[in-house]
C-alpha positions in Angstrom: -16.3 129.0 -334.3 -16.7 127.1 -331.3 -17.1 128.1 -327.5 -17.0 126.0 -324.1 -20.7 126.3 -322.7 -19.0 125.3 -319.4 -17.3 128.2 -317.2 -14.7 125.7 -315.5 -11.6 125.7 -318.0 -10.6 122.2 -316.7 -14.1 120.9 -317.6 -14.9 122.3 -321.1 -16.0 119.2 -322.9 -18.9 120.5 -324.2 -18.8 123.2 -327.4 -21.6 125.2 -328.8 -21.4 126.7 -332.4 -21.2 130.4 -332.5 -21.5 131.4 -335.8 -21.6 128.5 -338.9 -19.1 127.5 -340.8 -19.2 126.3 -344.2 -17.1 124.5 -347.1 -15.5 126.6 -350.0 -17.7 124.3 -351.6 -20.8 125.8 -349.3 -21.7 122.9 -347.5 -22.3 123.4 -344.2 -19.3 121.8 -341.9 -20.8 123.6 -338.6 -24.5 125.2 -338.1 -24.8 127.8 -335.2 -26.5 125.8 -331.9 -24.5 122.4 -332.5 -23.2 121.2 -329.3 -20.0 119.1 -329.6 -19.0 117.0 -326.7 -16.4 115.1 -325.8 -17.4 111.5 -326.3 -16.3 107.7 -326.7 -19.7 106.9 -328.9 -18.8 108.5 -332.0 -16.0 106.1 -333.1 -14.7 104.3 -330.3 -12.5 107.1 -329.0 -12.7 110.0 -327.3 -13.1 113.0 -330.0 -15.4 115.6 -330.5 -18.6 115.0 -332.3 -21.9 116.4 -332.3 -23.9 115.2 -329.3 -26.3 112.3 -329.3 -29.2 111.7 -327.1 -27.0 109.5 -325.1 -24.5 112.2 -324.4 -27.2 113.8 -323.4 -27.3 112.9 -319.5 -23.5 113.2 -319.4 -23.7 116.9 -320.5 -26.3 117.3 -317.8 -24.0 115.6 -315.1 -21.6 117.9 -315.8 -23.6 120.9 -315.6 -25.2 119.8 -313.0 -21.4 118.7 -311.4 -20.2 122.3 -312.0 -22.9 124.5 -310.5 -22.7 122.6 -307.4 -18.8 123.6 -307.5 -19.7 126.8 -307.8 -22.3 126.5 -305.0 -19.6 124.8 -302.5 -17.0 127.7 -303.9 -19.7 130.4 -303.0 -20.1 129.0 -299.6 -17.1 128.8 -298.6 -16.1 132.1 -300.0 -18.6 133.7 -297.6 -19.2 131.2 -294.7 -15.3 131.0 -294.2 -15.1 130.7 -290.1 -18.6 129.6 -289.1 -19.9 126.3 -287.9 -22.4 123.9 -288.4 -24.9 126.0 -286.2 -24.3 129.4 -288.1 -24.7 128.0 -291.3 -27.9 126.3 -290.3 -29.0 129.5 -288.8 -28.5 131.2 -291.7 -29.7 128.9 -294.2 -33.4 129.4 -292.4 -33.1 133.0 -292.5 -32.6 133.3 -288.3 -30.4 135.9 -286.9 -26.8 135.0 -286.9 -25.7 136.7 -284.1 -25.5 135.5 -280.6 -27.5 138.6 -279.2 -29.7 138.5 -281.4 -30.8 134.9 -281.1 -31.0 135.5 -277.1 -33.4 138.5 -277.6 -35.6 135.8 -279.7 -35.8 133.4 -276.8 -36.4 136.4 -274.0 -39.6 137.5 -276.7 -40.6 133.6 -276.9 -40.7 133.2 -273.1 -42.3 136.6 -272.7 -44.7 135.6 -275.4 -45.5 132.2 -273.4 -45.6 134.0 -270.0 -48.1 136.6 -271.2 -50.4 133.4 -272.5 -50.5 131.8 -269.9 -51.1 134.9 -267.4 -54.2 135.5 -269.7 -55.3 131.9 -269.7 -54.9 131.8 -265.6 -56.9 135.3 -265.4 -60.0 133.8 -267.8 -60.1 130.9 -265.7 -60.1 132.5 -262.4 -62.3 135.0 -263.7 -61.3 138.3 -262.5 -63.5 141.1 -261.9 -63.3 144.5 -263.5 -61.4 145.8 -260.7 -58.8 143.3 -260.5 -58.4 143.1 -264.8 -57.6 147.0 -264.5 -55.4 146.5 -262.0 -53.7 143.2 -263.6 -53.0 145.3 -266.7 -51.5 148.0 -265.1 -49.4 146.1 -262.6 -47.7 143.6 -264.4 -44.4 143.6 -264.9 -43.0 141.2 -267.3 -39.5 140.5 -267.4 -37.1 137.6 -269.6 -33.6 137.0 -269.5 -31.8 134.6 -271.3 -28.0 133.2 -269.8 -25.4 131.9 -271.9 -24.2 129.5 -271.0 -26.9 128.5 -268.9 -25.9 128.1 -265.6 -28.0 125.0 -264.1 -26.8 124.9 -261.0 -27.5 128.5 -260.2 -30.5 130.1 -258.2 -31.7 133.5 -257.9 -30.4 135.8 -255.3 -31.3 138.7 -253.6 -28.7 140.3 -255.3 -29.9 139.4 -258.7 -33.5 140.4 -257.6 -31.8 144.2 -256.5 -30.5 144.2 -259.9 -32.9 142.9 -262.5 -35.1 145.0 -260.7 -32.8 148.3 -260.6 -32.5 147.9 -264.4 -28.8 147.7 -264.1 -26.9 145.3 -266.4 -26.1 142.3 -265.0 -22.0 141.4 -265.0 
């Protein structure tokens, strides 16, 4: 008996023997782990015969052909709707939605403010007065705007509200 090793029913040129199979005369016409491929080097045209060790890096080809099918098939199964950008995002393990990735550039910017607050206070070097009191007045604040508006400045308006806590429209 022989079965595809191949899942793609289009693309089953490769067999593997199942279970042997032998002559009434007990010679063995099959023996379980012969793969048979679908060749032109056994006699000149294509038949099934036992693979050779140059059928070899065709039978890898298409192996190799078929998983990236089912890659691409899995992809777009699941990625069906997103862009270039998502894809890439997820691919590296980053958050995939927008709110999430603007929360990771109001923590970088925090991050980066904070540094370079403590860098300025070791270089001015503050006394112990005024390091108690730059640790317990701070305030640090980030907010990210999508899209970014360039041409925009802050207000006194946006100052009331940013510093009222209320959500910004």
């Amino acid at each position: 008996m022989a079965t595809s090793i191949l899942s793609s029913p289009s693309n089953q040129a490769s067999k593997s023997v199942k279970i042997a199979l032998t002559s009434p005369h007990r010679d063995k016409l099959l023996d379980v782990g012969d793969i048979y491929f679908r060749t032109l080097h056994a006699n000149g045209t294509l038949s099934s015969s036992l693979a050779r060790p140059q059928d070899w890096p065709d039978i890898l080809d298409i192996c190799f052909d078929n998983r990236e099918a089912d890659i691409g098939k899995f992809l777009r199964r699941h990625l069906v709707g997103a862009g270039a950008p998502q894809l890439l995002a997820a691919l590296q393990g980053d958050p995939a939605t927008p709110e999430d990735i603007l929360r990771r550039h109001c923590s970088t910017a925090l991050e980066r403010g904070h540094a370079a607050f403590e860098n300025a206070a070791r270089e001015r070097g503050l006394s112990p007065e005024e390091g108690a009191l730059a640790d317990r007045l701070t305030w640090e604040i980030a907010l990210a705007i999508e899209p970014p508006k360039t041409a925009a400045l802050p207000t006194k308006e946006f100052l009331a509200y940013a510093s009222d806590g209320r959500r910004l429209a």
